[in-house]
C-alpha positions, 0 to 999 in steps of 0.5 A: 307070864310074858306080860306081867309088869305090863299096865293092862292097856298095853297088855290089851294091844299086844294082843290086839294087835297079835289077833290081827296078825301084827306085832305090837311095836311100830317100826321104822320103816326108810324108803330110798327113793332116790339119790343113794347118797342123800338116802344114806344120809337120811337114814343115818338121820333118822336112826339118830332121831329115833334110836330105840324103834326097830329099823328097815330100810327099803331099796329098789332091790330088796322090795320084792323081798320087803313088801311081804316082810313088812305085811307083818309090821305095824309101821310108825314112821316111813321117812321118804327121799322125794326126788325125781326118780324113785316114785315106785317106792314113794307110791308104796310108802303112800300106800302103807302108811299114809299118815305116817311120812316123814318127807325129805328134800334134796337139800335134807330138810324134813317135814311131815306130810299132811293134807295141807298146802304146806306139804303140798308145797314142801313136795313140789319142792319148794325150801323149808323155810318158806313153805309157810309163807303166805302172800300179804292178801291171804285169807288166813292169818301168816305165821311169818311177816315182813320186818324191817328194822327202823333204825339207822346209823350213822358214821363220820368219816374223812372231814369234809371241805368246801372244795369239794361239792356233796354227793351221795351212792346208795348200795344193796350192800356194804361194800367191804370186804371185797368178796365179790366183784360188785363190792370190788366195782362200788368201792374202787369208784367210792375212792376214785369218787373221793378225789373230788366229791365228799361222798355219803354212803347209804348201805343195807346190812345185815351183820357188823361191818368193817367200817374204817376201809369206807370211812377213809374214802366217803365223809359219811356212812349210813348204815340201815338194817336189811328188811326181813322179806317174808312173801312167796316169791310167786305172789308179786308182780314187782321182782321179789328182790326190790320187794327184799329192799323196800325199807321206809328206814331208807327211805327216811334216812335218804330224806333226813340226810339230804338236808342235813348233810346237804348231798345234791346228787344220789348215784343208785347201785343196782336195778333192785334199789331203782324205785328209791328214785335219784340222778344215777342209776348203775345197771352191774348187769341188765337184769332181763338178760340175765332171765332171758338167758336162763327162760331160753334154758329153763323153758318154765312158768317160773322162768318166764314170770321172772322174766316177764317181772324183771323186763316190766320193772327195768324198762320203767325204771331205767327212764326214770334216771337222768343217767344210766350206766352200764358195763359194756356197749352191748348192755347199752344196746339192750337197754334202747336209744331212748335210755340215756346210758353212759359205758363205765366198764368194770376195771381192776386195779392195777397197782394192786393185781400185778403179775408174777411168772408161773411155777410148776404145776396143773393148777386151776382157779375158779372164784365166785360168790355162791352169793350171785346165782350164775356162779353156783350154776357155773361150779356145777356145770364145771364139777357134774360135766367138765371135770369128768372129761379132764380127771382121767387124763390129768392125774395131778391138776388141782382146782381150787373154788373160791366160793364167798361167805356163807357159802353152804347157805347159798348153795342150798338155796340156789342148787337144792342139794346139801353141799356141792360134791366133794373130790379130793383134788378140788378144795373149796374156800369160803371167803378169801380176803386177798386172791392174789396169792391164789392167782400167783399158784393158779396155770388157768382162770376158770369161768365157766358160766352158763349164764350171766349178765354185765361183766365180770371181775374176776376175768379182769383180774385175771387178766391183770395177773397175766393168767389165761382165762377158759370162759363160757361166752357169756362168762367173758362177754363185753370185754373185747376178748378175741377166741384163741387170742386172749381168752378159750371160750367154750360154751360145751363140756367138750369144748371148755375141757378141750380148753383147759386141756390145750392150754395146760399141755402148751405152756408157751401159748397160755402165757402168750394168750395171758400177755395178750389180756393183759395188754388189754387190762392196761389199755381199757380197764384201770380204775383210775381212768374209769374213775376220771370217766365217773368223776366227769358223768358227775360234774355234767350233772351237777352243772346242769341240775333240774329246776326244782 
């Protein structure tokens, strides 16, 4: 007989499950309910997972023919792409195995879909990782908590000298390597600083850092552990990233070392450290208009709440410092009259970003940390809307991406997708330690942020190097460059392919556009006169100290 070997309870399901007019095995059944790509993947994974499952695949086209053939089948495990389209497919997987839905996100995490907050969450398409965090008032215990480290470190650096009076920078970040523009801006002002002040670094970190390149310019760094922040992002009135930075280490080692180093003025780098309190608060970009400009594209709930969030905790806080500095004249503005604001502009060095003459080529160059969300929003506007208009009729340009350390890691928590496209003639770098040499091959800049805040590095470096730069108006904000004279500002598909387009087909007006910035770089961006402008803020202030 057929069935012999067979324990009798197996036996007795096969022919159950033959009276009721189904074979006995569950099968696999994958829904393709959206992105080809991501089902391919998906379902490449799941036959991975379970190899020894017969196995169908179930596409828009075929369902007509599937939804018969599968009456016959007892179905185990129905993975489902959940995305925006494909919800014929969804509905039909619901509905033949409700119990049984392996759900996946674009970003190609899975879960199991059950009646529960957790997958409620995971299908409106929140990340995996955080879909089991609980806000700290909930009524049920939480399966993930908040922790912060509770040591810190301490490293000597330069000798200190009677000379020189004691001040202190606390950073979100060390500031080394210089893979980012604001790494760039804090440590070329931690040296600028240096000439006159004995300096103490206080920095978050999550990982070992490079500490000699600091040490050389600062008398003392303190190294504290970034917090693990385990709440919603939802849940808090206050902006989820001065939650990220609450650390009472910081808060110790902030006290402990103003009476045993004897630091008589804290200079705070970035808004989301604001509450640790001090002299100087340095806004690398307002904030707000950072969400106000995403809220006039996005137009949701979460835009608005994170608007609403950054614009009450910034206004507060920036009252709170004897000084504020900020980028440009125009983040100044934002801020108000009654904010007492001083302008110290991002620079470049320019000893060290020097020009060289073009060689031949169609060569572009984008960087930007995936880090910083706008930049990730920048690569897709360019990949999914300007290179389309520029592939065709260049056959033999090239882009190269700069896209920070730990890249992929960024990109999925900011896009929602696996990893950016992939075209053959874009490379992708992670993180680069010198760009110059990437500058020296490169025809053009690219910065093509839809949104962004403060003013970025990248275009003053390009600026130094004496190469033309294609920017969204946002992108080149506050520098003083001229549409068509220093900079191609394009804030469409069109307009910024046209840009690139021009200024690839007309070498002479590319190198003059890019001569022009650089006379622009020279005359307003050295860090060496913006350091004297720092030097001078601190020394006003010490001089006029408050009573205590």
């Amino acid at each position: 007989m057929a069935d012999e070997g067979h324990p009798l309870s197996e036996r007795l399901k096969r022919w159950i499950f033959r009276l009721l007019g189904k074979e006995p095995e569950a099968v696999v059944v994958s829904f393709a309910s959206g992105d080809p790509e991501l089902c391919r993947r998906m379902v490449e994974e799941v036959r991975s997972l379970v190899p020894d499952r017969r196995y169908f695949v179930v596409t828009d086209e075929n369902w007509p023919e599937m939804r018969s053939k599968l009456k016959r089948y007892r179905i185990g495990l129905a993975p489902v792409m959940l995305s925006r389209d494909g919800g014929a497919l969804r509905r039909a997987a619901f509905l033949r195995a409700p119990h049984k839905i392996l759900a996946y996100n674009s970003r190609l995490e899975r879960h199991h879909l059950r009646l529960d907050l957790s997958s409620l969450l995971f299908w409106l398409g929140v990340p995996l990782d955080r879909i089991h965090l609980r806000p700290w008032w909930w009524p049920t215990p939480k399966r993930d908590r908040s922790f912060i480290p509770g040591e810190y470190t301490i490293i000597e650096g330069r000798p200190c000298s009677d000379a020189r009076r004691r001040v202190a920078v606390l950073s979100p970040y060390y500031p080394f390597p210089l893979g980012h523009g604001g790494a760039v801006r804090i440590y070329n002002l931690l040296r600028e600083m240096a000439c006159c002040f004995d300096v103490e670094l206080f920095a978050f970190t999550d990982g070992d850092a490079e500490t000699a390149p600091i040490a050389e310019h600062c008398a003392r760094v303190v190294l504290v552990g970034k917090p693990r922040y385990r709440e919603p992002r939802w849940s808090t009135l206050l902006p989820p990233e001065v939650h990220e930075f609450r650390s009472t280490t910081m808060r110790r080692a902030l006290a402990e070392e103003r009476r045993n180093f004897g630091f008589e003025l804290l200079q705070v780098e970035y808004t989301q450290l604001a509450e640790y309190g001090g002299d100087v608060l340095v806004e690398h970009d307002v904030t707000f208009d950072l969400f106000t400009q995403i809220l006039r594209r996005e137009r949701t709930m979460r835009a608005w709440w994170d608007y609403f969030r950054w614009r009450r905790f910034e206004t507060r806080a920036v009252e709170r410092y004897r000084r504020v500095v900020v980028m440009s004249p125009k983040d100044a503005g934002l801020l108000g009259a009654a904010v007492k604001t001083i302008v110290i502009e991002n620079g470049v060095d320019l000893s060290r970003f020097c020009p060289e003459p073009e060689q031949p080529g169609e060569n572009l160059l984008f960087i930007g940390s995936f880090r910083h969300f706008p930049n990730v929003q920048a690569f897709r506007f360019f990949s999914e809307r300007v290179w389309p208009l520029l592939v065709k009729d260049f056959p033999t340009m090239q882009v190269t991406v700069i896209c920070g350390p730990d890249h992929l890691s960024y990109w999925r928590a900011f896009s929602g997708t696996p990893e950016p496209p992939v075209h053959e003639r874009i490379r992708m770098l992670g993180f680069v330690s010198d760009v110059r040499a990437l500058y020296h091959a490169a025809h053009l800049a690219l910065v093509p942020t839809p949104v962004s805040a403060g003013t970025n590095v990248k275009v003053l470096e390009a600026m130094a190097m004496q190469r033309a730069v294609v920017s969204t108006s946002s992108g080149c904000a506050g520098l003083g460059l001229i549409h068509g004279e220093s900079v191609w500002v394009g804030d469409t598909p069109e307009a910024f392919a046209e840009g690139v387009a021009t200024l690839i087909r007309d070498p002479n007006r590319r190198r003059a556009m890019a001569a022009a910035a650089y006379g622009r770089a020279i005359s307003h961006f050295d860090w060496k006169k913006l350091g004297a402008v720092e030097r001078e803020m601190l020394r006003e202030l010490l001089e006029h100290r408050p009573a205590t």
